[in-house]
C-alpha positions in Angstrom: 98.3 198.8 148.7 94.7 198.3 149.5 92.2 199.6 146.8 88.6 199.4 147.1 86.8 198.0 144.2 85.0 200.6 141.7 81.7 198.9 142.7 81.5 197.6 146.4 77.8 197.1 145.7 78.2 194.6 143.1 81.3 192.7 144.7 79.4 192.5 148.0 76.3 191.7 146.6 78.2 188.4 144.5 79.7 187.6 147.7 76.1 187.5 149.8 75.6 185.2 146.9 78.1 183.0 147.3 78.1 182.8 150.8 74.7 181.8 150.7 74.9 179.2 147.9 77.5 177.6 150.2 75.4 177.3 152.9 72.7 175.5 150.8 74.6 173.4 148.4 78.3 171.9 148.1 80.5 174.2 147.0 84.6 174.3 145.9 85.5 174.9 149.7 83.7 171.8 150.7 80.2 170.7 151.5 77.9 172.3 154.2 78.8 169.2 156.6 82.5 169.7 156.2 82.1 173.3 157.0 79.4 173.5 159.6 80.7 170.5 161.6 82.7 172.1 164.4 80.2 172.2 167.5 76.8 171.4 166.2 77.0 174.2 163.5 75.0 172.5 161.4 72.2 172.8 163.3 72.9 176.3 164.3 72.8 177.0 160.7 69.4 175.3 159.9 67.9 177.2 162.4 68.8 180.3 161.0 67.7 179.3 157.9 64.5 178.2 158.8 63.9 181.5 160.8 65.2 183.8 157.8 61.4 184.6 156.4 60.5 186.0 160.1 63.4 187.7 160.4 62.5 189.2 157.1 58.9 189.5 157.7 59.8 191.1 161.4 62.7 193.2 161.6 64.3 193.6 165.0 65.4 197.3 164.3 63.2 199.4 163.3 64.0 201.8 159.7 64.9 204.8 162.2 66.6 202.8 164.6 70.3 203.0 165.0 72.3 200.0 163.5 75.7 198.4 163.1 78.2 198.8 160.4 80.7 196.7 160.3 84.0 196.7 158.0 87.2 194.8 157.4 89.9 197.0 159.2 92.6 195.1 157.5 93.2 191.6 156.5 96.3 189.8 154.9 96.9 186.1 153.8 99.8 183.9 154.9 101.6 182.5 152.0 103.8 180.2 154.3 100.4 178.3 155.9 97.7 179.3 153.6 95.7 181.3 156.5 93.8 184.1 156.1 93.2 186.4 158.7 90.9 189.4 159.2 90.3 192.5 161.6 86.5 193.2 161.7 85.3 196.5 163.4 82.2 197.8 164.7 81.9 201.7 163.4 78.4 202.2 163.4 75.8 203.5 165.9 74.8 200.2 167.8 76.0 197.4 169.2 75.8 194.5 166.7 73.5 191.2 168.1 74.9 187.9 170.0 74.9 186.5 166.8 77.4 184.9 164.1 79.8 187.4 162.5 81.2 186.1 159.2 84.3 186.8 156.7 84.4 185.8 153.3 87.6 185.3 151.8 87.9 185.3 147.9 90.7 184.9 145.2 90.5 186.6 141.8 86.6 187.0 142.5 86.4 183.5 143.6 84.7 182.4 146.6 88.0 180.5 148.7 87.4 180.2 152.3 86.1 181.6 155.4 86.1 183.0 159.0 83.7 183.5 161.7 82.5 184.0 165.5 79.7 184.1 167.8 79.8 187.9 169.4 78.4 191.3 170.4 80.7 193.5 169.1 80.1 197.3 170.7 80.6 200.5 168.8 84.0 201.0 168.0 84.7 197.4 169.0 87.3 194.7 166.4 87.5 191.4 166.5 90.1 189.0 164.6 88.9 185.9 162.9 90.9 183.6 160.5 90.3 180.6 158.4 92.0 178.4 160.7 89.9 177.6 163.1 90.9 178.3 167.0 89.1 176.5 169.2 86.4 177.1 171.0 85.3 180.2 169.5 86.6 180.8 166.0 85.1 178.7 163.1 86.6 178.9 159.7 87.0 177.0 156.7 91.0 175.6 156.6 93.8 176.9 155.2 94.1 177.2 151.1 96.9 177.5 149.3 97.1 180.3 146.3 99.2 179.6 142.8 102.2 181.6 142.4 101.3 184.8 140.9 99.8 188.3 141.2 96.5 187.9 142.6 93.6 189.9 144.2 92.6 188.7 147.3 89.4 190.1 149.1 87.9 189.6 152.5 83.8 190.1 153.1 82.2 190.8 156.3 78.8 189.9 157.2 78.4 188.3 153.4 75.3 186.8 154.3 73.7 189.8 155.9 73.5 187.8 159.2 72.1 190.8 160.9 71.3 194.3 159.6 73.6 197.4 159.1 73.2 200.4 157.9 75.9 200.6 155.5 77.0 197.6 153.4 78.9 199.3 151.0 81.9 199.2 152.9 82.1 195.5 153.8 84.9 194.6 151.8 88.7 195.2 151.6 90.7 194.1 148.9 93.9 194.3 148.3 96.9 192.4 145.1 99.1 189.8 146.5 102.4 188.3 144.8 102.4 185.0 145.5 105.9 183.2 145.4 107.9 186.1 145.7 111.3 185.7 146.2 113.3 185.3 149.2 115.9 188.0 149.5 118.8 187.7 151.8 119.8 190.8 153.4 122.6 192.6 154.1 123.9 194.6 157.6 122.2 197.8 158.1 125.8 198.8 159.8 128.0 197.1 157.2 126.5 199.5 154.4 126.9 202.6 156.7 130.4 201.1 157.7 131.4 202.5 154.0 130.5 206.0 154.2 133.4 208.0 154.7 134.5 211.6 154.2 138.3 212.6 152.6 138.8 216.1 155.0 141.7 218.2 155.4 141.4 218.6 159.2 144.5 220.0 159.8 142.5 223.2 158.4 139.2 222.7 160.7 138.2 224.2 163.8 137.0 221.6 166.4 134.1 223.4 167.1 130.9 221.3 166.2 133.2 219.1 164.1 132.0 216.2 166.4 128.2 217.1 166.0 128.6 217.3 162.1 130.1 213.9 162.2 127.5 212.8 164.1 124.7 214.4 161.4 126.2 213.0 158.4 126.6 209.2 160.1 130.2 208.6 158.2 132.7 205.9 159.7 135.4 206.5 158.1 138.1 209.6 157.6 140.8 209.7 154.9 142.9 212.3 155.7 146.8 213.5 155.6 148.8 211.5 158.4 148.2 213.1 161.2 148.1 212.9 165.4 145.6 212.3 167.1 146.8 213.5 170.7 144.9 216.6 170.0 143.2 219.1 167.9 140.4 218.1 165.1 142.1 214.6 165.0 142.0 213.8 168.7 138.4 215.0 168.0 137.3 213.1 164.8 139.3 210.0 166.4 137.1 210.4 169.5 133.6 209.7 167.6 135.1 206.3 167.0 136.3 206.9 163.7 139.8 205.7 162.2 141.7 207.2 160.1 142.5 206.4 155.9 146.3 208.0 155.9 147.4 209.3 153.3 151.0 210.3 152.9 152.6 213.3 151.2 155.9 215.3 150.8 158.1 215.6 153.7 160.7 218.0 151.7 159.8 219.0 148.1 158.6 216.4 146.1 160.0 213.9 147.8 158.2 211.9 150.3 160.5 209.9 152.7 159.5 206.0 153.4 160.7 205.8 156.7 159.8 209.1 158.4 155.8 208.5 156.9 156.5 204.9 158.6 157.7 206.5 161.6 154.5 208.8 161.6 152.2 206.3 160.7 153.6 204.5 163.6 151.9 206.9 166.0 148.5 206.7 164.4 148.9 203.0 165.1 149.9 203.3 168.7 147.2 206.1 169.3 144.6 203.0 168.1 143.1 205.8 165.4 145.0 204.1 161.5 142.3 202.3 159.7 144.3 202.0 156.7 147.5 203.5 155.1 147.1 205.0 151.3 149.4 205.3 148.4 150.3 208.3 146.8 148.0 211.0 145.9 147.4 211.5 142.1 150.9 210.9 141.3 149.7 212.3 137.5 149.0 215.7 139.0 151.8 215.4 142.0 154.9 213.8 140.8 156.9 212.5 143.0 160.9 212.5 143.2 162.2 209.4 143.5 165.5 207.8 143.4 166.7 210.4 142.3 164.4 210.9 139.4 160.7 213.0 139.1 157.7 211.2 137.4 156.2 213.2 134.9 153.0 215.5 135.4 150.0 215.9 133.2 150.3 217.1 130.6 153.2 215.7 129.3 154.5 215.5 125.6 158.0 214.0 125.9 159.6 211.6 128.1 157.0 210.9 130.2 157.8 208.4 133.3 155.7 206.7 135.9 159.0 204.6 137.1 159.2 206.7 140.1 155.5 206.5 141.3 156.0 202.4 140.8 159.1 202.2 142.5 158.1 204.3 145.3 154.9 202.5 145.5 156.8 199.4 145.7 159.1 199.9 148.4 156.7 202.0 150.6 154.8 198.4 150.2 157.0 196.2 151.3 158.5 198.8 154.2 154.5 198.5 155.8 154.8 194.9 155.4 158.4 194.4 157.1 156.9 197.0 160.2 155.6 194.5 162.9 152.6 196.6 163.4 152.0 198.2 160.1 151.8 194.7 158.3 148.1 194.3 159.8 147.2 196.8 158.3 145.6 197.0 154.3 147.6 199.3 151.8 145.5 201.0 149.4 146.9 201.8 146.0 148.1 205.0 144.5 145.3 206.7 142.9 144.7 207.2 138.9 147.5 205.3 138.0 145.7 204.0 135.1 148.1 207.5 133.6 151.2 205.2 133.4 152.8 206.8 130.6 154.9 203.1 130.2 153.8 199.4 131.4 155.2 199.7 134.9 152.4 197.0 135.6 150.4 199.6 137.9 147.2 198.4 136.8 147.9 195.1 138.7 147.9 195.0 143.0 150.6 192.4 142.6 152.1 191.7 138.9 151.3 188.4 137.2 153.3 186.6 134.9 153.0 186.9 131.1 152.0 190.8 132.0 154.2 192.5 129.5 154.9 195.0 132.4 158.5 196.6 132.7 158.6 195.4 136.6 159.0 191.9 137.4 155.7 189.3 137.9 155.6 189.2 141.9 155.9 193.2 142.5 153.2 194.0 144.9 151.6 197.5 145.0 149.0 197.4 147.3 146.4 195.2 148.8 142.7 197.2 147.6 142.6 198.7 144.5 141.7 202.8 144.9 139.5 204.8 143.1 138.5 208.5 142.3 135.1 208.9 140.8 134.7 212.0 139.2 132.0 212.1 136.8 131.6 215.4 135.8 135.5 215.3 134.6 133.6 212.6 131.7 130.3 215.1 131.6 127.7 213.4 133.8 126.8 215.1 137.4 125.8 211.2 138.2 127.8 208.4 139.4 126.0 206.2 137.3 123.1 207.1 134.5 121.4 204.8 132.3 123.9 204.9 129.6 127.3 204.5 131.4 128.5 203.3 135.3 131.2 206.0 135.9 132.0 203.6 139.3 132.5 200.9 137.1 134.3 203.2 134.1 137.0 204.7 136.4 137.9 200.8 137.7 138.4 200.0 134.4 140.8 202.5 133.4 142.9 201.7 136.2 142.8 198.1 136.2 141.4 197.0 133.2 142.4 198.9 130.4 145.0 201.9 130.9 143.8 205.5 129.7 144.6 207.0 126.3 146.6 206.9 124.3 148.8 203.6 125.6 145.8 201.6 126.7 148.3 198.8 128.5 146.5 195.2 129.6 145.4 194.7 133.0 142.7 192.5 134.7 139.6 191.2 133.0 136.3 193.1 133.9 135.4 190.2 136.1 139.1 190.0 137.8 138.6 193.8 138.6 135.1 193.2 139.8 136.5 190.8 142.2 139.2 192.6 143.5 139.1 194.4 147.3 138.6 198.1 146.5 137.8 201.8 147.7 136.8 204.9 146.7 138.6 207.4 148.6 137.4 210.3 147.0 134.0 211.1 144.9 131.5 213.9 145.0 130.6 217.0 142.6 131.5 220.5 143.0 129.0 223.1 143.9 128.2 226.7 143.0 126.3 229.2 140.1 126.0 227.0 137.2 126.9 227.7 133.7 125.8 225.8 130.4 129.0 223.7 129.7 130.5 224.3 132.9 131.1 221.7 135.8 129.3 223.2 138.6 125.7 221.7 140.1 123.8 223.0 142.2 123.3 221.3 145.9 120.5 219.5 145.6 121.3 217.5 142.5 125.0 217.5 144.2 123.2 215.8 147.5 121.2 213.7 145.7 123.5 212.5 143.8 126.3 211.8 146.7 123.5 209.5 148.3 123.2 207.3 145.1 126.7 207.2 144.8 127.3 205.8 148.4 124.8 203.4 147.6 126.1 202.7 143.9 129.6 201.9 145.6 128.2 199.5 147.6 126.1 197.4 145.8 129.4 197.5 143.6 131.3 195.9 146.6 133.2 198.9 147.5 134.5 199.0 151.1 134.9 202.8 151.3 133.3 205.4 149.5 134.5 208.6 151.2 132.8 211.9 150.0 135.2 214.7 148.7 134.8 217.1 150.9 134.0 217.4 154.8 134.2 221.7 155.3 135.3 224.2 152.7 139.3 224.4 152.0 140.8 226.9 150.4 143.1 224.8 147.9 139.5 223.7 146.4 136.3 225.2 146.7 133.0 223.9 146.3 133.1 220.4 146.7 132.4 220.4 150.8 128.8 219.2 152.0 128.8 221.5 154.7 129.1 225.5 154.3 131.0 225.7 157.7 130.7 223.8 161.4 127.2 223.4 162.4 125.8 224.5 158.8 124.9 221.5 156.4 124.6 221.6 152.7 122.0 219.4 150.9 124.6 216.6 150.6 125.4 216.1 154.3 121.5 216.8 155.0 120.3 213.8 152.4 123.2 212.1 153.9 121.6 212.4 157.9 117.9 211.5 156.6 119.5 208.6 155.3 121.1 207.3 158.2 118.7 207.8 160.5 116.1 204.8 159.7 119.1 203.1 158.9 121.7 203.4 161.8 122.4 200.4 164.2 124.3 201.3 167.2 123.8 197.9 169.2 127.0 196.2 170.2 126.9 193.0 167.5 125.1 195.0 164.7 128.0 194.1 162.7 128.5 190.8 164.1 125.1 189.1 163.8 123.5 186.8 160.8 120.8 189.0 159.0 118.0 186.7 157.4 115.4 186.8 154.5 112.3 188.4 153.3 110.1 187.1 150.8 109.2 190.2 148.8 109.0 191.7 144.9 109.4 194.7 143.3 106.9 195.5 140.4 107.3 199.2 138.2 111.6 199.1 138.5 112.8 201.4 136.0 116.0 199.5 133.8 117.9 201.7 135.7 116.4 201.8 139.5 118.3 199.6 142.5 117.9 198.2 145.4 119.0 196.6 148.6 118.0 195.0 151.3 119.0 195.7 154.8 118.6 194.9 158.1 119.0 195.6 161.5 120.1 193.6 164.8 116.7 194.5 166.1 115.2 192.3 163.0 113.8 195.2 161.2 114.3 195.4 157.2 115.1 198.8 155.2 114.4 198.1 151.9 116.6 201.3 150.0 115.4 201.6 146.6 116.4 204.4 144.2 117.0 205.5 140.7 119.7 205.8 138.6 118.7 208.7 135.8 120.1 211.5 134.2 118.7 214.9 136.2 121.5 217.5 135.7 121.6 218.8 132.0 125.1 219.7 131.3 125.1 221.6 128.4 122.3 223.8 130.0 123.5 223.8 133.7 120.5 223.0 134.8 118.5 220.6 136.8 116.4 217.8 134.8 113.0 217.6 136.9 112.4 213.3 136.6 109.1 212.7 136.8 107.8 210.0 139.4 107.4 206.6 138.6 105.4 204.3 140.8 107.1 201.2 142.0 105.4 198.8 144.2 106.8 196.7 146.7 104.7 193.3 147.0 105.3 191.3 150.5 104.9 187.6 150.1 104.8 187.5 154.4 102.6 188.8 156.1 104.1 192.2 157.4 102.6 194.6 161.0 103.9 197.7 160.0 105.3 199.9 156.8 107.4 202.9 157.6 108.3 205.1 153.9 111.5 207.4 153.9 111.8 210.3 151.2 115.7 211.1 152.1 115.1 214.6 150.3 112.2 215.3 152.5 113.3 214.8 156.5 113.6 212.0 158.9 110.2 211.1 159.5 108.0 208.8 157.3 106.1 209.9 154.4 103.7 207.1 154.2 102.8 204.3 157.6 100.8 201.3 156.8 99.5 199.1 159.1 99.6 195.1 158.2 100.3 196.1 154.5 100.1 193.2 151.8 102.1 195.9 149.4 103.0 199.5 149.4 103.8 201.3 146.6 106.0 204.6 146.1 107.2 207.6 143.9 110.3 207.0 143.0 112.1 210.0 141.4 115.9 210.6 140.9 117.1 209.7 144.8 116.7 207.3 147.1 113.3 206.0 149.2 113.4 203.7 152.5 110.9 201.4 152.6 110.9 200.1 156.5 109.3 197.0 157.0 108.6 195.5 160.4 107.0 191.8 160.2 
């Protein structure tokens, strides 16, 4: 961010100073030979000097007469080479004289190097000069390199009042610089949006606008019942080039048949619209009849059995696996199965040895472990606050450590890290609030989806698919859009997200994103980031804050109060583009050739995009 100082006067007026000490006596930057060498400027120089007292004694311009003014448009410095370089602009009322037009470049006040060229410039006229000299016109005084460090850099125009203006005030610019900041690989704009996903019930939906609400919210992915996609909502969702999570259910009762959900699943393959294939549904809310024996529902107080949901899990494993084309595709676990009521070994994809589980080391569940993240089930409208990571709580208690009161041994925190996962279903309910209750209200509920998607990702999820698409009338509330064509908060947060991000181009996914050298200064504990970028080489720098801002006992909204975080480029940068995703698609803030830029950062997510 460029800030003038509190005194231009005073910083000119040192400047003038030291740019004419150099010109009389050696100086840090070099002596008046190695300066003025280039093209007889020494003599050029002399002259001047010996003419100064006449041009003082005889002004060209008269008091009344209209003059120049000349300021620094923009400037930034070039950490990589140790250039400066500096837009000057003409805005007065005359054209300034043939004559030389100097920068002064200065580090923490100190007089560093310079710039400069013979020219008339006209009214309304820029020119750009840098320190490295470019033949035949532009003199300057070499590159110099700065520390690492937070600096203030400053560039000077006409410092030695080479010619008269009529405003002097405003010949500076100066603007903080983080030197040696550090190089940040980025990630694939597409690869992050490749995660957002929706868990509908489309057999339910009208097709009307369902494609152009796909469309809005920019999701890739559908998890969804098993289904056919030869018409209806499916042949429509499949035709905006989404796939399809599958997710199987009863075929008679509570039993669900392996080989008539392989048969079906079969056809989504075929059709070229399965993504994936799920395991069971919250077996601890659906039980699931099995061998000729039921699992046990919550809540349950005596003889309690999760044998069923293992061994169906189990064989409808191995029965994908066996199918010639279903093997190529990933199983996802059964969901919450960290409420085993015994140590089937559910917390594990595949069992290892020494588990202590009932089932033999070497039974394989599933390939991705599979999350619900419900937070406001553990009182918290936020996927992750400053005190706990419910992401991070809800893989534990499947994986890690098994739920109350049996609390059986699974993977270490880092195993479960590690492991390929999803989250096919997260999001908060919406309606009238109460104090203790569990609704929110849309906007927190928006919010609060957007930091999830990008909680899940900077977690290493692969899917985090929103809970739910439209309303449905086995559970109201949680949809992020009232009906076709009418967007809540959520899926409106959701569009103003993805449309700085979004990469449509044919290897978006496919090419090898690079680096920028940049810090972040003003990050609360709890704030994130991450970097992204685009085929087209253009970085979106998504930064956002992890805070408390629904108060559950009250049911009401916590108003955060902004905290300003700066974003310090250590490369030079052309243009600054600043996103509020509550606030619409187009920027908030555009700077042009920005050394820093600094935002408001409040309880959701900002996009800084940077073009260099």
């Amino acid at each position: 961010m460029r800030t003038m100082p509190q005194d231009n006067t005073d910083v000119h007026a040192a400047c003038a100073s030291g740019w004419r000490a150099q010109r009389s006596s050696a100086q840090p930057l070099g002596n008046m030979k190695a300066r003025f060498s280039h093209n007889n400027r020494i003599l050029s120089r002399a002259v001047l000097f010996a003419v100064g007292f006449l041009i003082l004694a005889a002004p060209r311009y008269a008091v009344s007469q209209a003059l120049p003014d000349m300021i620094v448009s923009s400037f930034y410095y070039d950490a990589t080479n140790g250039n400066f370089t500096a837009v000057l602009t003409n805005r007065g009322a005359a054209t300034t004289p043939n004559a030389w037009i100097g920068v002064e470049f200065t580090v923490d006040g100190a007089n560093w190097t310079w710039g400069g060229i013979t020219e008339s410039l006209a009214v309304g006229q820029s020119v750009t000069v840098s320190s490295t000299p470019i033949p035949p016109a532009i003199y300057g005084g070499g590159a110099h390199f700065i520390a690492n460090g937070t600096h203030t850099i400053a560039a000077v125009v006409n410092p030695g009042n080479d010619f008269p203006e009529s405003n002097t005030s405003n010949n500076i610019l100066q603007q903080s610089i983080v030197i040696g900041a550090p190089r940040i690989s980025a990630a694939r704009a597409a690869d992050f949006q490749n995660i957002w996903g929706t868990a509908g019930h489309s057999g339910s939906y009208s097709t009307s606008n369902l494609a152009a609400d796909i469309q809005y919210t920019g999701i890739k992915q559908w998890r969804d019942g098993i289904g056919d996609a030869s018409s209806g909502p499916y042949q429509v969702i499949a035709s905006q080039g989404l796939k399809f999570i599958a997710l199987p259910w009863y075929t008679s009762g509570t039993s669900a048949d392996i080989p008539t959900i392989i048969g079906n699943l079969r056809t989504m393959a075929d059709q070229g619209v399965l993504q994936a294939i799920e395991g069971f549904n919250e077996p601890i809310y659906n039980p699931i009849t099995y061998q000729g024996q039921t699992s046990s529902k919550y809540p349950c107080t005596s003889n309690c059995t999760f044998v069923p949901v293992a061994q169906w899990q189990r064989d409808f494993y191995a029965a994908v696996k066996a199918d010639p084309v279903l093997q190529n595709y990933p199983v996802y676990d059964a969901t919450l199965l960290g409420a085993e009521w015994e140590n089937d070994g559910l917390q594990f994809l595949t069992i290892p040895s020494g588990s202590g589980a009932s089932f033999p080391a070497g039974t394989q569940f599933a390939d991705y472990a599979n999350e619900h993240v419900y937070p406001i089930w553990h009182g918290a409208a936020e996927t992750v606050t400053e005190n706990t990571d419910y992401i991070k709580q809800q893989l534990y208690s499947d994986t890690v450590s098994t739920w109350w009161p049996n609390y059986y041994s699974g993977y270490t925190q880092a195993q479960a890290d590690a492991l390929p996962k999803v989250i096919t279903e997260f999001g908060f309910q919406v309606g009238t609030p109460n104090p203790g209750g569990h609704l929110v209200d849309q906007f927190t509920a928006g919010k609060n989806i957007v930091t999830g998607l990008l909680n899940a990702y900077v977690e290493g999820y692969q899917l985090a698919a929103v809970y739910t698409f439209y309303p449905w009338s086995g559970d109201t509330g949680w949809n992020i859009f009232a009906g076709p064509g009418q967007p809540l908060a959520a899926a409106t947060y959701m569009h103003n997200l993805s449309v700085p991000i979004s990469d449509t181009a044919a290897n978006a996914r496919t090419f090898t994103p690079g680096t920028l050298d940049y810090s972040l200064s003003g990050m609360p504990s709890t704030a994130n980031s991450v970097l992204l970028e685009k085929s087209t080489g253009q970085f979106e720098l998504v930064i956002w804050y992890n805070v408390t801002n629904w108060n559950m006992a009250a049911g009401t909204p916590i108003t955060i109060n902004p905290t300003n975080v700066t974003v310090n480029f250590g490369v030079p940068v052309t243009l600054v583009n600043v996103y509020d995703t509550t606030a619409g698609t187009s920027p908030i803030q555009t700077l042009t050739d920005p050394s820093s830029v600094t935002i408001s950062l409040r309880d959701y997510a900002i996009v800084v995009e940077i073009t260099k």
